[in-house]
C-alpha positions in Angstrom: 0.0 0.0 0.0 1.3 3.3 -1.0 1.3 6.0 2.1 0.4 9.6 1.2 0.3 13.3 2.1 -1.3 15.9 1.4 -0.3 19.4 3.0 -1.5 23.1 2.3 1.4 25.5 1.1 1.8 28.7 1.7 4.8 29.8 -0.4 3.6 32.5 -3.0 4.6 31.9 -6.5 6.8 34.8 -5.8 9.5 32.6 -3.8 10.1 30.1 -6.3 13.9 29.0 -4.1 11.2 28.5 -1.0 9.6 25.8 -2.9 12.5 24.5 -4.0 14.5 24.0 -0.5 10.7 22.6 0.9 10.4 20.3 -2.0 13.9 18.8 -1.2 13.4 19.0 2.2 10.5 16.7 1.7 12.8 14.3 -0.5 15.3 14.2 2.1 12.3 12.9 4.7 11.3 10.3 2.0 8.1 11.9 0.4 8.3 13.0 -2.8 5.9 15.4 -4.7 3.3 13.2 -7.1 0.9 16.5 -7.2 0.5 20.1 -7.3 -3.2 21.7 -6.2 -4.7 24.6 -8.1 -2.4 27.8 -7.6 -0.6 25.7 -5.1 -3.1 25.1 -2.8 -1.8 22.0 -1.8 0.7 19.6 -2.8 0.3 15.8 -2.6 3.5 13.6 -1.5 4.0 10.1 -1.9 6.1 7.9 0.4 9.3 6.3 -0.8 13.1 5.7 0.1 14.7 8.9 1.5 17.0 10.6 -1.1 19.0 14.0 -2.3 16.4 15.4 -5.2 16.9 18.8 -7.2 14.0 20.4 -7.2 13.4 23.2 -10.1 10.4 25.6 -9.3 9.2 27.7 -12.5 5.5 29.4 -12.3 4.1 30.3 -15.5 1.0 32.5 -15.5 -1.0 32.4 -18.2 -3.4 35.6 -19.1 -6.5 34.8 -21.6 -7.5 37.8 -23.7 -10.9 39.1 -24.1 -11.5 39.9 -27.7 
């Protein structure tokens, strides 16, 4: 059976090196990210064997014109 969780973030999009260092953090403990919740609302871990993982953060935003 494969162990997860989920926990609310609170890093803006604005402090993409936050989210990087959590991210590994996270690794380092064992869980590593499967999912990413609308606007980063949440983010969903799954259990595995602890390990060192680079961790990249880039937000895109994406603006839909009116015509």
């Amino acid at each position: 059976m494969k162990h997860h969780l989920f926990l609310p973030t609170f890093l803006p999009v604005s402090f993409p090196d936050a989210m990087e260092t959590f991210l590994e953090d996270m690794a380092k403990k064992g869980w590593f990210l499967k999912k990413v919740g609308y606007f980063l609302s949440f983010c969903q871990f799954e259990k595995g064997t602890p390990a060192p993982v680079r961790y990249h953060a880039l937000f895109l935003l994406a603006y839909k014109c009116a015509t």
